[in-house]
C-alpha positions in Angstrom: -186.5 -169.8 -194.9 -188.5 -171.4 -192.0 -188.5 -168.8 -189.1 -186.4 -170.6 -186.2 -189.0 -171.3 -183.0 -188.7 -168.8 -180.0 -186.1 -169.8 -177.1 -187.5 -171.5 -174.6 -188.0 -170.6 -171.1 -185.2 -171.4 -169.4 -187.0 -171.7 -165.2 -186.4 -172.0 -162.0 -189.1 -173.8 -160.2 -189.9 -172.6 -156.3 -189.7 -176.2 -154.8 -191.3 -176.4 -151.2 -190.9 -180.3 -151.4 -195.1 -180.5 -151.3 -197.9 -181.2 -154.0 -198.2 -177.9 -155.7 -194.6 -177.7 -156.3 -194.6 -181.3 -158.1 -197.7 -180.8 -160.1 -195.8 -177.2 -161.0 -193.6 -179.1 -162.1 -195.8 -181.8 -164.1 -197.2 -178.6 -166.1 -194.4 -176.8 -166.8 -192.8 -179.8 -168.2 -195.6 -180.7 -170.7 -195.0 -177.1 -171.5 -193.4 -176.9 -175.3 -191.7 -173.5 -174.9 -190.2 -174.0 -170.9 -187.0 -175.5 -170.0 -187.4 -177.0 -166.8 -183.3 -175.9 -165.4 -184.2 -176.5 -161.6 -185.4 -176.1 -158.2 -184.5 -174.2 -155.8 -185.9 -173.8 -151.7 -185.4 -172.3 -148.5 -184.0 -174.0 -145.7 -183.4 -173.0 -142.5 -180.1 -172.4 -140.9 -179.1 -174.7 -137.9 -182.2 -177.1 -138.5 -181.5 -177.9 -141.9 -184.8 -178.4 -143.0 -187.0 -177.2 -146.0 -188.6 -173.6 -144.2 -192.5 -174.2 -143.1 -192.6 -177.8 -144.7 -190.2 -178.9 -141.7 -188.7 -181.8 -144.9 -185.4 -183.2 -144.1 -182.7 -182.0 -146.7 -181.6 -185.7 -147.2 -185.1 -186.1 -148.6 -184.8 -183.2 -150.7 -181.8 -184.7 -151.9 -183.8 -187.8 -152.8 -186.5 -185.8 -154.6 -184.1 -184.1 -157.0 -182.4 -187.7 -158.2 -185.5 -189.1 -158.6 -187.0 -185.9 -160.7 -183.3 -185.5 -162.5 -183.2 -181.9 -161.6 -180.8 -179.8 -159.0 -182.5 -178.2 -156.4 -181.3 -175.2 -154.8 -180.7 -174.4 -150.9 -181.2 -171.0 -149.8 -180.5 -171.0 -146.1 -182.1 -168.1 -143.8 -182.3 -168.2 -140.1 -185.3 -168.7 -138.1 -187.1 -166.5 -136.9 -186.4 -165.2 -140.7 -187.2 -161.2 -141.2 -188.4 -160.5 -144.4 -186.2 -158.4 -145.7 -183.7 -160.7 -145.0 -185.8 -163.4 -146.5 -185.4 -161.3 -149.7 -182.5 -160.5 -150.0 -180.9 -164.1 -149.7 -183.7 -164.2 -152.7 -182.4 -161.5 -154.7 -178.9 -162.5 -154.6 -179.9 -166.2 -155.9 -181.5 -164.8 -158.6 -179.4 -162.6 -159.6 -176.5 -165.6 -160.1 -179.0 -167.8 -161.8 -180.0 -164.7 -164.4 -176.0 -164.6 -165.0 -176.8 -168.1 -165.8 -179.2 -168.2 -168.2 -182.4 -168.3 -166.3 -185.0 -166.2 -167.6 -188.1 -167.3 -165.8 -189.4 -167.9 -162.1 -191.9 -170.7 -161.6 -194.5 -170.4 -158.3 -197.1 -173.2 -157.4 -199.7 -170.5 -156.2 -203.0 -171.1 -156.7 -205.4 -168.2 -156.0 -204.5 -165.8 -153.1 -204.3 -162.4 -154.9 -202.0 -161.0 -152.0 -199.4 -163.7 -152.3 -199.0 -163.0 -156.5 -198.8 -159.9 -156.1 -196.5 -159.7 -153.3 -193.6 -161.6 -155.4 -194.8 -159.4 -158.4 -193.5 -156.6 -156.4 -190.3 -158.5 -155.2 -189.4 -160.2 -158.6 -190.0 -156.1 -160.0 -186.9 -155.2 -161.7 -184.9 -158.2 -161.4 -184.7 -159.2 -165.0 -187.0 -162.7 -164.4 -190.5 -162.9 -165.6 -193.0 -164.9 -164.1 -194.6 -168.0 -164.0 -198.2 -169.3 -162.2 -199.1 -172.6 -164.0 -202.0 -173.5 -161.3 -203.0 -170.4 -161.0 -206.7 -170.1 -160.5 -207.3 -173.9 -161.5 -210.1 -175.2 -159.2 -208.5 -176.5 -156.2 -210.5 -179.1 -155.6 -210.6 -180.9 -159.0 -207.1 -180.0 -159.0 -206.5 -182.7 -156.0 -208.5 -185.2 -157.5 -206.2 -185.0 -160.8 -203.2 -184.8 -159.0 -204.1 -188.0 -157.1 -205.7 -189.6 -159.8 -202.4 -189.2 -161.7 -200.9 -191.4 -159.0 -199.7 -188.3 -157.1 -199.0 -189.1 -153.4 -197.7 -186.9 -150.3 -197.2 -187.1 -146.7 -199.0 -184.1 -144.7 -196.1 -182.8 -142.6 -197.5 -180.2 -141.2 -201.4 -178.8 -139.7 -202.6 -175.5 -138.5 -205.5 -177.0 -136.1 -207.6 -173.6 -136.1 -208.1 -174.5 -139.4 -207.8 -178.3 -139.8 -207.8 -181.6 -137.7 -204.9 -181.8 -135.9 -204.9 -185.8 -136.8 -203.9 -185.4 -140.3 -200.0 -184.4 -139.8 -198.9 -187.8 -140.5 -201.7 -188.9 -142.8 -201.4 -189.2 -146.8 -202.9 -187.3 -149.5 -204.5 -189.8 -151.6 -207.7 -189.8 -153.0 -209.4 -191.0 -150.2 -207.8 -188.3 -148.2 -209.3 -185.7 -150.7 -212.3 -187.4 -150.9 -212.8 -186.6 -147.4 -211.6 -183.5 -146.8 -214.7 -181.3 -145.6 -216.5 -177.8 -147.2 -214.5 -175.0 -145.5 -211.0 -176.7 -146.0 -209.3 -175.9 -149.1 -208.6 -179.3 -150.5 -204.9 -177.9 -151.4 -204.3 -176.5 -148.1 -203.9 -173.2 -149.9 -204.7 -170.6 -147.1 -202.3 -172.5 -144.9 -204.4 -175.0 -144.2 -201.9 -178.2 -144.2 -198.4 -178.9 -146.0 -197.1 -181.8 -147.9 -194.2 -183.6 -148.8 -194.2 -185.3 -152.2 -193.0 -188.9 -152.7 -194.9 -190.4 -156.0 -196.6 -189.3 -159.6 -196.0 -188.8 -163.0 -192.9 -186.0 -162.6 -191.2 -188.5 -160.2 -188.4 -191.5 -162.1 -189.4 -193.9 -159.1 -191.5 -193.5 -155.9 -189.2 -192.2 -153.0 -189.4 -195.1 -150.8 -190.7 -192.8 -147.2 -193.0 -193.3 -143.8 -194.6 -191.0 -141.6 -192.6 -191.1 -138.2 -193.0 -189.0 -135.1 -195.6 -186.1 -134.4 -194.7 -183.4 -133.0 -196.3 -179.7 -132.0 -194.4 -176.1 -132.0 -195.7 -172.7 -132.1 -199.1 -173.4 -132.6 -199.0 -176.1 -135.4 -198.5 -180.2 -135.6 -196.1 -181.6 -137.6 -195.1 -185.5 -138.6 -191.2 -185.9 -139.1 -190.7 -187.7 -142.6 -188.7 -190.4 -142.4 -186.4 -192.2 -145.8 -187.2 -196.0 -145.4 -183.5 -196.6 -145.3 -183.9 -194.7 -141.5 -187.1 -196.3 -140.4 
């Protein structure tokens, strides 16, 4: 008798509405032995937008019918202690393991603190898990991703460590093509955020503009707007 194949992954993708997240989940998709089962996010109480991103959750909503997958809200308040930040976590996880889900998926790419930090949070919970960009060059990396017809909207800027002028702008390749030595050209150490609206894991390009900039606590930030608002 033919030995039946192993089961299949069944994930939960981290989903901060950006770039990483979407080519995340582009990988883990073409990935024969994962089972894509959904998304899930934090967004903060009161605001009710995606946490650091600053994504409306009407456009989160959008995302997830045009990617055919559910995505999760977590709410925490802002400010948002860690350990309160964890343990609205752990009691997510713990339903979606009751669920089925055996995996975790993160969009990290190379900071050694940040994997091992949810190493040590995920420790014990009965999920494994998963880094399918980790340690990819970050650069090529955004020249496939936009080469694959990947597109974002940079919502938000730390301007110690980038120009102020790109909240607003899009990552295309002429954006990458641009962006200077010294900036990591996936905004991994903080750099710059995205929010994803086109590529290949997308049904149909969400239909979005860049509206009004805005500064708090040190960083700039461009308000997404859906087209049917504009």
């Amino acid at each position: 008798m033919q030995a039946s194949p192993p089961p299949r992954k069944r994930t939960l993708l981290a989903w901060s509405s950006g770039k990483d997240s979407a080519w995340s989940l582009h990988l883990l998709r073409r990935a024969s032995d994962v089972e894509v089962a959904g998304l899930f996010t934090t967004v903060v109480q009161g605001s009710g937008r995606v946490a650091v991103h600053e994504v409306r959750t009407e456009l989160l909503e959008a995302q997830s019918a045009s990617l055919g997958l559910p995505v999760h809200r977590i709410p925490i308040p802002h400010p948002c202690p860690n350990a309160v930040y964890e343990a609205a976590i752990a009691v997510f996880i713990a339903q979606a393991i009751r669920e089925g889900v055996t995996h975790v998926a993160f969009g990290d790419l190379f900071l050694e603190d940040i994997r091992r930090y949810r190493e040590r949070q995920f420790a014990g919970s009965g999920v494994e898990l998963l880094f399918p960009l980790w340690e990819l060059p970050t650069r090529a990396l955004a020249q496939e991703m936009t080469e694959s017809g990947l597109r974002a909207w940079i919502t938000c800027v730390d301007p110690r460590q980038a120009p102020r002028e790109w909240a607003g702008a899009l990552f295309d390749r002429d954006f990458v093509r641009r962006i200077p030595e010294g900036v990591d050209a996936c905004g991994e150490r903080g750099e710059f955020h995205t929010f994803a609206f086109a590529g290949p894991m997308f049904r149909k390009p969400l239909a979005t503009r860049a509206g009004e900039i805005f500064e708090r606590d040190g960083f700039v930030y461009a308000d997404v707007l859906s087209c049917a608002a504009c």
